[in-house]
Wavefront OBJ file of the C-alpha trace (Angstrom):
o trace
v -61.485 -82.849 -45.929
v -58.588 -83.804 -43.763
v -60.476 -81.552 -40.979
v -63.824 -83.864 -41.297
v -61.524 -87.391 -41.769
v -60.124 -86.320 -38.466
v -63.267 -85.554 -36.259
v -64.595 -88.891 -37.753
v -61.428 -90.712 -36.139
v -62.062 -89.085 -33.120
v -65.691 -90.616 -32.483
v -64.452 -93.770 -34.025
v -61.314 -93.851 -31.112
v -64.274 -93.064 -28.222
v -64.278 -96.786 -29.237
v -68.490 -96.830 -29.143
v -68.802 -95.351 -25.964
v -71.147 -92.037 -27.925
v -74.567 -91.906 -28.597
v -74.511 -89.573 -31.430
v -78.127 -87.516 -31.315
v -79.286 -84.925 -33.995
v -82.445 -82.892 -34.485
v -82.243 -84.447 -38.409
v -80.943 -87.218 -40.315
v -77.785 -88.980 -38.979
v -75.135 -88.168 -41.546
v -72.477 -87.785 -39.321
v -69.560 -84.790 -38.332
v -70.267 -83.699 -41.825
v -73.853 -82.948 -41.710
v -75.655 -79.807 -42.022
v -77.527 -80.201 -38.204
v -77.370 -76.894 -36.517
v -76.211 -78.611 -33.407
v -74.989 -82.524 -32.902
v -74.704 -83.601 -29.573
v -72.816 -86.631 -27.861
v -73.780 -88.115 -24.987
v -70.533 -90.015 -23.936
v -71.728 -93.348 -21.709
v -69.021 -93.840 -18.842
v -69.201 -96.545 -16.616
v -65.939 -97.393 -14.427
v -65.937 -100.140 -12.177
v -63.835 -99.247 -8.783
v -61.582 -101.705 -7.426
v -62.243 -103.143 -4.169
v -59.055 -105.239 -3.131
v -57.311 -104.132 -0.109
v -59.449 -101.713 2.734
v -57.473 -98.246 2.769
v -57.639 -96.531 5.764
v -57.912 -92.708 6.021
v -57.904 -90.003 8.468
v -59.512 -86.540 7.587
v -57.145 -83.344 8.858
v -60.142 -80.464 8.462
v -63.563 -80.959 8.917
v -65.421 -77.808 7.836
v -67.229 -77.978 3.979
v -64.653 -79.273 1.696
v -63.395 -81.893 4.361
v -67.131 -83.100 4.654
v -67.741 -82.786 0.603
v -64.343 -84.859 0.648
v -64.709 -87.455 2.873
v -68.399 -88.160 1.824
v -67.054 -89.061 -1.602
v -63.738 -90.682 -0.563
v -66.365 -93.077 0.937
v -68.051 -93.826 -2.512
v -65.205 -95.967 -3.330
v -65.019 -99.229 -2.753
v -62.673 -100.363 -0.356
v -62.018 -97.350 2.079
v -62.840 -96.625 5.347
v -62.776 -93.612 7.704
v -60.927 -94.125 10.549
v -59.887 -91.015 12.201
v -60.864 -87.038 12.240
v -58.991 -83.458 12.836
v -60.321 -80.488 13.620
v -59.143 -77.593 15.564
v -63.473 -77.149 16.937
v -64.719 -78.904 19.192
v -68.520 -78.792 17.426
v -66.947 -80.315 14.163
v -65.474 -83.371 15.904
v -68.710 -83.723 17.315
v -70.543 -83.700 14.375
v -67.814 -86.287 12.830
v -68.839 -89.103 15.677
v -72.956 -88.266 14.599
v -72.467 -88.812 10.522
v -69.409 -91.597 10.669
v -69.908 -92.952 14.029
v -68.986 -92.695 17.266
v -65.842 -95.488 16.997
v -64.112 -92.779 14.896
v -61.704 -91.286 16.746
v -61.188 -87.534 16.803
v -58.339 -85.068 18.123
v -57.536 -81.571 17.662
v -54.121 -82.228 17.360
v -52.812 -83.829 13.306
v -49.723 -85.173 14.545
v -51.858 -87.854 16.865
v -53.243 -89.104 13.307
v -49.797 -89.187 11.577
v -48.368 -91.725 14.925
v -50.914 -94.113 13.909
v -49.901 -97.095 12.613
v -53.242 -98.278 11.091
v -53.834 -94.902 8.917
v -52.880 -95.435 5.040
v -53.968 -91.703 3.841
v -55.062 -88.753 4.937
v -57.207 -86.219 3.470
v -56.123 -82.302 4.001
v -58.790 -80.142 4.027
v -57.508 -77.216 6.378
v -56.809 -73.662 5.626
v -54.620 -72.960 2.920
v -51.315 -71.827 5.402
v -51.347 -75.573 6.641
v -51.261 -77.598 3.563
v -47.823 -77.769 2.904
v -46.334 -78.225 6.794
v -48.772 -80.851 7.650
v -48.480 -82.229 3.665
v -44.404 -82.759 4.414
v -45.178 -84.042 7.872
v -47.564 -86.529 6.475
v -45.366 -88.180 3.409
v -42.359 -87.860 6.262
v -44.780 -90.466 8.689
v -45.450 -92.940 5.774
v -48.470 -91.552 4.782
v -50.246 -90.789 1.308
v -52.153 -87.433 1.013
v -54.899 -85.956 -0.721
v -54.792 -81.909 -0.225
v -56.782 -79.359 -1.549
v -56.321 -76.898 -3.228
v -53.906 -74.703 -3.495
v -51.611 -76.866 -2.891
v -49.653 -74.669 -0.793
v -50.192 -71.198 0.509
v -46.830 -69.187 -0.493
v -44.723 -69.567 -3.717
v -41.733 -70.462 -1.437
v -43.423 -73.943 -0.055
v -44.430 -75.889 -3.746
v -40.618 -76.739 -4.383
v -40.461 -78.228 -0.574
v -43.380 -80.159 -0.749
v -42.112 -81.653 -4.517
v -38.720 -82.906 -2.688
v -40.764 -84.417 0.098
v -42.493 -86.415 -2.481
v -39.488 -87.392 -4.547
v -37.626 -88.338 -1.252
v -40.537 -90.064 0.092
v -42.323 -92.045 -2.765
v -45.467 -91.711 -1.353
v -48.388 -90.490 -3.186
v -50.090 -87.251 -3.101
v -52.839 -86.003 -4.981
v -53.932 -82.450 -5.264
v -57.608 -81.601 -5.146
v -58.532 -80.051 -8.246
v -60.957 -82.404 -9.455
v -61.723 -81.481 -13.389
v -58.355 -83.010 -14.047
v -60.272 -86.212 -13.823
v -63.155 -85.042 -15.576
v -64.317 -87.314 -18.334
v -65.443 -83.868 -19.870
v -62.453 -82.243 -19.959
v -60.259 -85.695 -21.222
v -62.782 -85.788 -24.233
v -62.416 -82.213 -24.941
v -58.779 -82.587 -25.048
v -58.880 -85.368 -27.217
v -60.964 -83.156 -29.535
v -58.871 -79.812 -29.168
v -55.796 -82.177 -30.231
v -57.682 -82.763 -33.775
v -57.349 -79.322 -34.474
v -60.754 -78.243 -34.473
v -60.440 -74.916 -33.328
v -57.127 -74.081 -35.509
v -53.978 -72.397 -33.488
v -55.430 -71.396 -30.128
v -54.589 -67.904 -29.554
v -56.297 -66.456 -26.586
v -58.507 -68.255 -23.061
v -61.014 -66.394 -21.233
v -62.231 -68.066 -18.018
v -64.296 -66.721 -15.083
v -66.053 -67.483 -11.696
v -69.039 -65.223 -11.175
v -70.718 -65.605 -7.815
v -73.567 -63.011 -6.141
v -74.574 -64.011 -2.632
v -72.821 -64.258 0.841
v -72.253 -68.363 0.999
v -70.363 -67.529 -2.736
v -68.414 -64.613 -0.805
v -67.550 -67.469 2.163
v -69.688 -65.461 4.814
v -70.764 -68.851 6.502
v -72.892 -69.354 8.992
v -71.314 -69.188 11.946
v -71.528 -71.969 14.833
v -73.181 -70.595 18.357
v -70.314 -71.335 21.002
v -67.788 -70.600 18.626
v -64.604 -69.380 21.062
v -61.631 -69.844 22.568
v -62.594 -72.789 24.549
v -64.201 -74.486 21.667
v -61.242 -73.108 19.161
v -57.681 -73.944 19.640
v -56.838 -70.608 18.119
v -53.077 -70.808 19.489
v -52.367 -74.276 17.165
v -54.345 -72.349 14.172
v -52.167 -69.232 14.023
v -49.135 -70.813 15.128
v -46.508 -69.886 11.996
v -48.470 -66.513 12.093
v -48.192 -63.256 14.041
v -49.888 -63.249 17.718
v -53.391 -62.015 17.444
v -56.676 -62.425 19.605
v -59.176 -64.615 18.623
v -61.261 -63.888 15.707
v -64.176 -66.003 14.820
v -64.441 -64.539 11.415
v -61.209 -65.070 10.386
v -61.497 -68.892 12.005
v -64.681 -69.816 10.595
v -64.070 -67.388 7.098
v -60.399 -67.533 7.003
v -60.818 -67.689 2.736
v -60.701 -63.799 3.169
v -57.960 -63.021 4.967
v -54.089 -63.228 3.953
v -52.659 -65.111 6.815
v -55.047 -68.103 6.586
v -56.186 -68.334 2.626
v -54.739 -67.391 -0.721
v -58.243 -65.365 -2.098
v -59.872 -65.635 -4.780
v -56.889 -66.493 -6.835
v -55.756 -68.919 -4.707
v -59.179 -70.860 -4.398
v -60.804 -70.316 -7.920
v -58.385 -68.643 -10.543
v -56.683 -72.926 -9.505
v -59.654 -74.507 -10.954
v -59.695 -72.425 -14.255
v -55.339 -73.246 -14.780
v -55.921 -76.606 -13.853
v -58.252 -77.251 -16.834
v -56.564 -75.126 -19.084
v -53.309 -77.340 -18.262
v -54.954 -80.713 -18.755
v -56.343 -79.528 -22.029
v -53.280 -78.165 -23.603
v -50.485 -79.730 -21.731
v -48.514 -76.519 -20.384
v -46.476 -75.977 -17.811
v -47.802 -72.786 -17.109
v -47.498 -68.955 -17.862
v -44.402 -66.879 -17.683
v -45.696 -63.388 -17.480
v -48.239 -62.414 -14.849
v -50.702 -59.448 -13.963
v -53.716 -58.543 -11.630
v -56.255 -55.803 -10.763
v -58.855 -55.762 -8.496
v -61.045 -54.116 -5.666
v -63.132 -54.822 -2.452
v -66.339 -53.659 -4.260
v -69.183 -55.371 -2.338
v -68.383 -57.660 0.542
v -66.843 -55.296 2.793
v -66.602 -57.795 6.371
v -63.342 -56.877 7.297
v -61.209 -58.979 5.011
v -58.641 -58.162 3.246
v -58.521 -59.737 -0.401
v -60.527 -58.392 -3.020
v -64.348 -59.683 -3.957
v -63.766 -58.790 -7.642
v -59.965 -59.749 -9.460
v -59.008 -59.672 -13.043
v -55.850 -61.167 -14.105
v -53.652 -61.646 -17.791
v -50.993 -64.306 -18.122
v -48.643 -64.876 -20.833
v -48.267 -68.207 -22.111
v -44.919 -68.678 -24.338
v -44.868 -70.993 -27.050
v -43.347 -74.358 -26.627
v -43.955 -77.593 -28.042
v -47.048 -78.768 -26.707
v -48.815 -75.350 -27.918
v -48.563 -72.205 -29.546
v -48.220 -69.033 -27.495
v -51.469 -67.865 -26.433
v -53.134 -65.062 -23.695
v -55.398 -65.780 -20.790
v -56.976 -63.510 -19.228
v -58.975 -64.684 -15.680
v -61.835 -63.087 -13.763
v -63.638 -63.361 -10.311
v -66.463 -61.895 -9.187
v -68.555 -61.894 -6.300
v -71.085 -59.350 -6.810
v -72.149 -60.125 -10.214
v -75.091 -58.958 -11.867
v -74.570 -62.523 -14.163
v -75.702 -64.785 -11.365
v -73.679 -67.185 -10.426
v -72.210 -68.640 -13.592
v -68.724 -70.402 -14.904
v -66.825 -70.826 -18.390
v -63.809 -71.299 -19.761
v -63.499 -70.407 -23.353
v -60.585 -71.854 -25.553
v -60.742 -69.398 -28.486
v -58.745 -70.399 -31.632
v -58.052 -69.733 -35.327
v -60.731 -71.538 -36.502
v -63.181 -71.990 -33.634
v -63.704 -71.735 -29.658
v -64.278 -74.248 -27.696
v -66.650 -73.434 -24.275
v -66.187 -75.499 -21.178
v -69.299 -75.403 -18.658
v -70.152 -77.232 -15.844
v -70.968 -80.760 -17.398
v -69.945 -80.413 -20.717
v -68.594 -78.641 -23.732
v -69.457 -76.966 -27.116
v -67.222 -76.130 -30.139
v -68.126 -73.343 -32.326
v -66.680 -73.053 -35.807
v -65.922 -69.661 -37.829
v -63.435 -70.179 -40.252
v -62.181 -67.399 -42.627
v -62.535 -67.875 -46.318
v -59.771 -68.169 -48.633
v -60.802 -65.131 -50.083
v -60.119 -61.995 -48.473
v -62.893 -60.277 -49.319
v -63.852 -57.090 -51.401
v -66.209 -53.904 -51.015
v -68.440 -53.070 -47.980
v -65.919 -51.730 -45.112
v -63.439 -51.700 -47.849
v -61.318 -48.649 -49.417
v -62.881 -50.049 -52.868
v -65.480 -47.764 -52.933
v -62.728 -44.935 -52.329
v -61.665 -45.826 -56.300
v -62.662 -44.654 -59.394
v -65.503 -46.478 -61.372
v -63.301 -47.870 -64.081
v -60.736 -48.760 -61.006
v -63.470 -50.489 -59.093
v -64.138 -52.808 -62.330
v -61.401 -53.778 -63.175
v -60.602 -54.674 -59.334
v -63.378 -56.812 -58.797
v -62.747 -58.713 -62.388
v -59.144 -59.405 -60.929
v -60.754 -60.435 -57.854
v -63.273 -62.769 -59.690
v -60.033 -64.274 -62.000
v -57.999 -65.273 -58.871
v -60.957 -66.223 -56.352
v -63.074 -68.814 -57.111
v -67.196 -68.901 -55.948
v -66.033 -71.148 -53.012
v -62.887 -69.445 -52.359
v -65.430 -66.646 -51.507
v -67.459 -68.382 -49.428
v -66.706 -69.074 -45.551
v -66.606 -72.977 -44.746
v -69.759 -73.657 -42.710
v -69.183 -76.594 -39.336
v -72.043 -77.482 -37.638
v -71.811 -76.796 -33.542
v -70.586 -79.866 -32.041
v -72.034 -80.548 -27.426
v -70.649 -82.756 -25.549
v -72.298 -83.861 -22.187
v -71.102 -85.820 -19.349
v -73.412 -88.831 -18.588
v -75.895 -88.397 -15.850
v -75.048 -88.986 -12.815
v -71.009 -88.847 -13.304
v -69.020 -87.381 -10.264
v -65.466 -85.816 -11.321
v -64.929 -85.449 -7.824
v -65.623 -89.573 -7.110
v -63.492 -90.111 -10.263
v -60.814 -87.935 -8.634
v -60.468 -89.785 -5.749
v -60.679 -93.473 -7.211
v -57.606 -91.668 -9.354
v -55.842 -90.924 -5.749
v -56.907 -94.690 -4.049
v -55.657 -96.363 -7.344
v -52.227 -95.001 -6.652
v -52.247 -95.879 -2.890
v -52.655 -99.293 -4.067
v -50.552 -99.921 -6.498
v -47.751 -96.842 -6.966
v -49.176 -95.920 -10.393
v -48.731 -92.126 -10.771
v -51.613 -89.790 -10.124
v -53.424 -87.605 -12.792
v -52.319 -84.305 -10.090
v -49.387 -84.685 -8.497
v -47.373 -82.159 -6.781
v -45.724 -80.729 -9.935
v -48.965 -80.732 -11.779
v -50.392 -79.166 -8.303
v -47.950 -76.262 -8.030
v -47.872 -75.527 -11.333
v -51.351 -74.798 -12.061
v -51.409 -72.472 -8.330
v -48.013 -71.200 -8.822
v -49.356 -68.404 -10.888
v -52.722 -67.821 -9.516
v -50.355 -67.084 -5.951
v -48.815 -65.005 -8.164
v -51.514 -63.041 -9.110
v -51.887 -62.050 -5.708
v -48.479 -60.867 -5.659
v -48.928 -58.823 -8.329
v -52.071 -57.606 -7.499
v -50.644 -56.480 -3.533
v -47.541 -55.363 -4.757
v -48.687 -53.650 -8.372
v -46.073 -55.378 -10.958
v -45.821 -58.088 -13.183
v -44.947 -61.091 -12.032
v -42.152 -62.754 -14.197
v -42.153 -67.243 -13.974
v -40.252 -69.750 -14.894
v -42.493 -72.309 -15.670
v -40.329 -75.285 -16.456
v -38.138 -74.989 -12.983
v -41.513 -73.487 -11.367
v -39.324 -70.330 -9.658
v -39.849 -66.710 -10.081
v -37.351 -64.903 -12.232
v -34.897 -62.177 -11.068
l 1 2 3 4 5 6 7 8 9 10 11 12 13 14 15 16 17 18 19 20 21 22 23 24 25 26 27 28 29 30 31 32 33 34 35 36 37 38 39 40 41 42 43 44 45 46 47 48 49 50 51 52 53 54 55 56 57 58 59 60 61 62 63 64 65 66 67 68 69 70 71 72 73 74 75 76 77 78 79 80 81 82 83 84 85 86 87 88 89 90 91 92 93 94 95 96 97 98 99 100 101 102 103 104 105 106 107 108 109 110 111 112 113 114 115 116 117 118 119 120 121 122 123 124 125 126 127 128 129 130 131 132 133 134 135 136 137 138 139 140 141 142 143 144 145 146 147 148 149 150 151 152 153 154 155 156 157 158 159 160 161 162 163 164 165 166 167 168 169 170 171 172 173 174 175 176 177 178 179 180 181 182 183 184 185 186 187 188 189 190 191 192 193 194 195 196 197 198 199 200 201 202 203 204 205 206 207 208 209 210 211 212 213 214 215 216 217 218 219 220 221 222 223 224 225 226 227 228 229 230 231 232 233 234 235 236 237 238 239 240 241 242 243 244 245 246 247 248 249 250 251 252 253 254 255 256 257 258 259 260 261 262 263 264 265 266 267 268 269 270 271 272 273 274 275 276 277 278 279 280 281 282 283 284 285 286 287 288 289 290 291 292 293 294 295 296 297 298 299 300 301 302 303 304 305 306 307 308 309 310 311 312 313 314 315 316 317 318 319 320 321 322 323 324 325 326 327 328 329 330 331 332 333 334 335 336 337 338 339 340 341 342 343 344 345 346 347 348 349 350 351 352 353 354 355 356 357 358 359 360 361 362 363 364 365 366 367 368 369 370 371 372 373 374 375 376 377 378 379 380 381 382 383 384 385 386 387 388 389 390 391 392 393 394 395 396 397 398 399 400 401 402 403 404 405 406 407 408 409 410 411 412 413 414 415 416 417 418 419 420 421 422 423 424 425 426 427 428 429 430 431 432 433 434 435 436 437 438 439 440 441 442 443 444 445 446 447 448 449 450 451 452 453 454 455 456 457 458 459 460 461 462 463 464 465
C-alpha cells in the first residue's frame, strides 16, 4: 500500500503536466493494464532579455550540432569562429554569414571585448588549456565532453572556475533531460527497491559510428595548422587521419571511454546523486576497425560504487562496441530489489518483480530429497506459517514514460548554460559534476593500457596511493 500511495504522489507532484494513457479502463498506478504509459507535456518558454554573444572554438560535427542549437535560444548570437582548417572556416561564413569573423588562432577570440561565451568543441587534449584560458579572459564556456583529456587537468580547471566565477557548463546533455529528471523523481519513490547493480552500453556497427569520417579533398599542411594542433604533444608529421579522426588516437582523444562510457556516468549520476565510483576496471580489444588507431573498438568496464548516503552500494558494469551484431542500439538499465528501471533514447520503462513473502517450497527444492511422512508434515508447517498471499508474488503493472515530441535535451542543455550567463544561477553540469562523471571513464583507460584496477577517491576526485 505505501508502495502504490507513493507512485500516486508522484503523478499528483508532475503537477498535471501527464497524460495518463492505458489500453483499458483508467484506474490508475494500481490497475491491472499490462503497460500504462505517460506522456509528460513540457513546454518551457526561453528567456530573451539581454543578446549573448558567442564565439565557437572547433568547427567539425559537434561544434556545428552545437552551435546550430545554441542558436535555438532566444537571445544569442554567433559572432565569431575557430578552426585550425581552412575549409571549416569557410563553410562557417556560407551557413552563419559572411560578417562572422573567423581565425585559426583561439586566443584572437578570447581578446575580444564583445564575446560573452564561447563554445569548445575541439579535440579532447585542448579542452582544459583553452577552458582555463577562456574563464582567465572573462569569458563563460560551454565544453564538451570530456571535460578534460588527462586525470591531472579536472582539479585545474575546478580552481579556475572557483577563482574566476564565471560559468562553465559541460556538454553532456541528458543531465537536462526532462526524461531522465522524471525518472529520478520516480527511482526516489522506491519503485525498484535497493538498487544493486547498472548495466549500460553503446553499441554501434558502421564506419561514421567508428569516427572514420569522410575526409575533406585538400586536406594538408597548408590548409591544417598541424604545428598549433599538436603543440603540448610530441613532434610528428602531418597526419590527416589523426586530424580529421583524432577520436582514435591517444594524443588527441580519450576513446571510447572518454567519449561514450561519459554519457552513460553522467545519467547514472543525475539519477542517483553519486559522486562517482571508487574501484575501477577495463578490458578490451581492436577487433574490427583496424585504421591505424590505437584505442580499442570494443571496451568493457566494472566500477565499484561504495555506499554513502545518497545510495546504497551498487556495481556497474559499462560496454562499447563498434562492431556489433545488435545494430546500433543504447540502454542503461538501473536494476534493483524490486524492479529495473530501462533508460532509452526518449524515454523510460520500469519493470516490477518482487519476491513473495514466502520463500517457497518443492520444485528445485531439496524437499523432494525427504521422506514421504517428512515431506507432509513440511508442507503443513509451510501452509501454518505462510498464508495464500504470502505465497503469491505481488504483481505491478509496467509503467513508460516518453518525452514529448519534439523535445531537444540538447536545446534544454544550453538554455540551462545561457540562463547562468545571465544571471549567475548555477548550472545543472558544472565542472565538479563534469569531472566527476569522466574522471572514471579516463580511468578506465588507464586501467585498460596499464592492466590494474584503478583505485578513486570520489569525494576529493584524486586517485588513491
Amino acid at each position: 500500500m505505501k508502495t502504490h500511495t507513493s507512485r500516486r504522489k508522484f503523478l499528483q507532484e508532475l503537477g498535471g503536466t501527464a497524460v495518463l494513457l492505458s489500453a483499458g479502463p483508467l484506474v490508475g498506478f494500481a490497475s491491472r493494464e499490462k503497460m500504462e504509459e505517460h506522456i509528460i507535456t513540457y513546454n518551457k518558454n526561453f528567456s530573451s532579455n539581454d543578446k549573448i554573444r558567442i564565439a565557437a572554438i572547433g568547427m567539425g560535427i559537434m561544434g556545428n550540432n552545437d552551435i546550430d542549437t545554441a542558436l535555438k535560444v532566444p537571445g544569442i548570437e554567433l559572432v565569431a569562429a575557430c578552426d585550425l582548417y581552412s575549409g571549416r572556416l569557410e563553410r562557417v561564413k556560407e551557413k552563419y554569414g559572411k560578417d562572422i569573423f573567423t581565425t585559426k588562432d583561439y586566443r584572437e577570440i578570447l581578446n575580444r571585448k564583445d564575446i560573452d561565451a564561447v563554445v569548445i568543441a575541439t579535440s579532447d587534449n585542448w579542452h582544459s588549456r583553452i577552458s582555463i584560458d577562456a574563464m582567465n579572459a572573462g569569458k563563460s564556456v560551454y565544453c564538451e565532453k570530456p571535460m578534460v583529456h588527462k586525470l591531472s587537468e579536472g582539479l585545474d580547471v575546478i580552481a579556475i572556475l572557483d577563482k574566476t566565477k564565471k560559468t562553465m557548463q559541460v556538454g553532456s546533455q541528458r543531465v537536462s533531460s526532462i526524461v531522465y529528471r522524471k525518472a529520478r523523481e520516480l527511482y526516489k519513490t522506491g519503485i525498484i527497491g535497493q538498487l544493486n547493480c547498472i548495466e549500460a552500453s553503446f553499441d554501434r556497427q558502421d564506419a561514421l559510428g567508428a569516427w572514420e569520417y569522410t575526409m575533406p579533398t585538400d586536406g594538408s599542411p597548408q590548409t591544417v595548422d598541424w604545428d598549433r594542433y599538436i603543440s603540448g604533444t610530441p613532434q610528428m608529421p602531418y597526419d590527416a587521419k589523426k586530424f580529421f579522426w583524432w577520436r582514435n588516437y591517444r594524443d588527441f582523444g580519450t576513446g571510447v571511454a572518454g567519449d561514450l562510457f561519459v554519457h552513460l556516468l553522467s545519467g547514472i549520476h543525475v539519477l542517483t546523486d553519486s559522486k562517482g565510483p571508487e574501484k575501477i576496471y577495463a578490458s578490451g580489444q581492436l577487433t574490427y576497425w583496424k585504421d591505424e588507431r590505437d584505442v580499442p573498438d570494443v571496451m568493457v568496464a566494472v566500477m565499484h560504487y561504495p555506499e554513502t548516503k545518497e545510495h546504497s552500494s551498487f556495481q556497474v558494469m559499462l560496454r562499447v562496441n563498434f562492431v556489433s551484431g545488435n545494430g546500433e542500439k543504447s540502454f542503461t538499465r538501473f536494476i534493483g530489489s524490486e524492479g529495473i528501471l530501462e533508460m532509452g533514447d526518449s524515454g523510460f520503462i520500469i519493470r516490477n518483480s518482487i519476491m513473495s513473502k514466502a520463500p517457497g517450497i518443492g520444485g528445485w527444492d531439496a524437499f523432494d530429497t525427504y521422506p514421504k511422512t517428512m515431506q507432509e508434515e513440511l508442507l503443513k508447517r509451510y501452509n501454518q506459517k505462510y498464508s495464500k498471499a504470502d505465497q503469491q508474488r505481488p504483481v505491478k503493472a509496467d509503467t513508460k514514460y516518453s518525452a514529448p515530441e519534439g523535445y531537444d535535451e540538447h536545446v534544454e542543455h544550453f538554455a540551462n548554460f545561457f540562463e547562468g550567463v545571465r544571471t549567475g544561477k548555477p548550472v545543472v553540469e558544472d565542472p565538479v559534476f563534469g569531472f566527476r562523471a569522466c574522471a572514471p571513464c579516463l580511468a578506465c583507460n588507464d586501467s585498460y593500457f596499464q592492466k590494474k584496477i584503478i583505485n578513486w577517491d570520489p569525494v576529493n576526485m584524486r586517485l588513491f596511493c
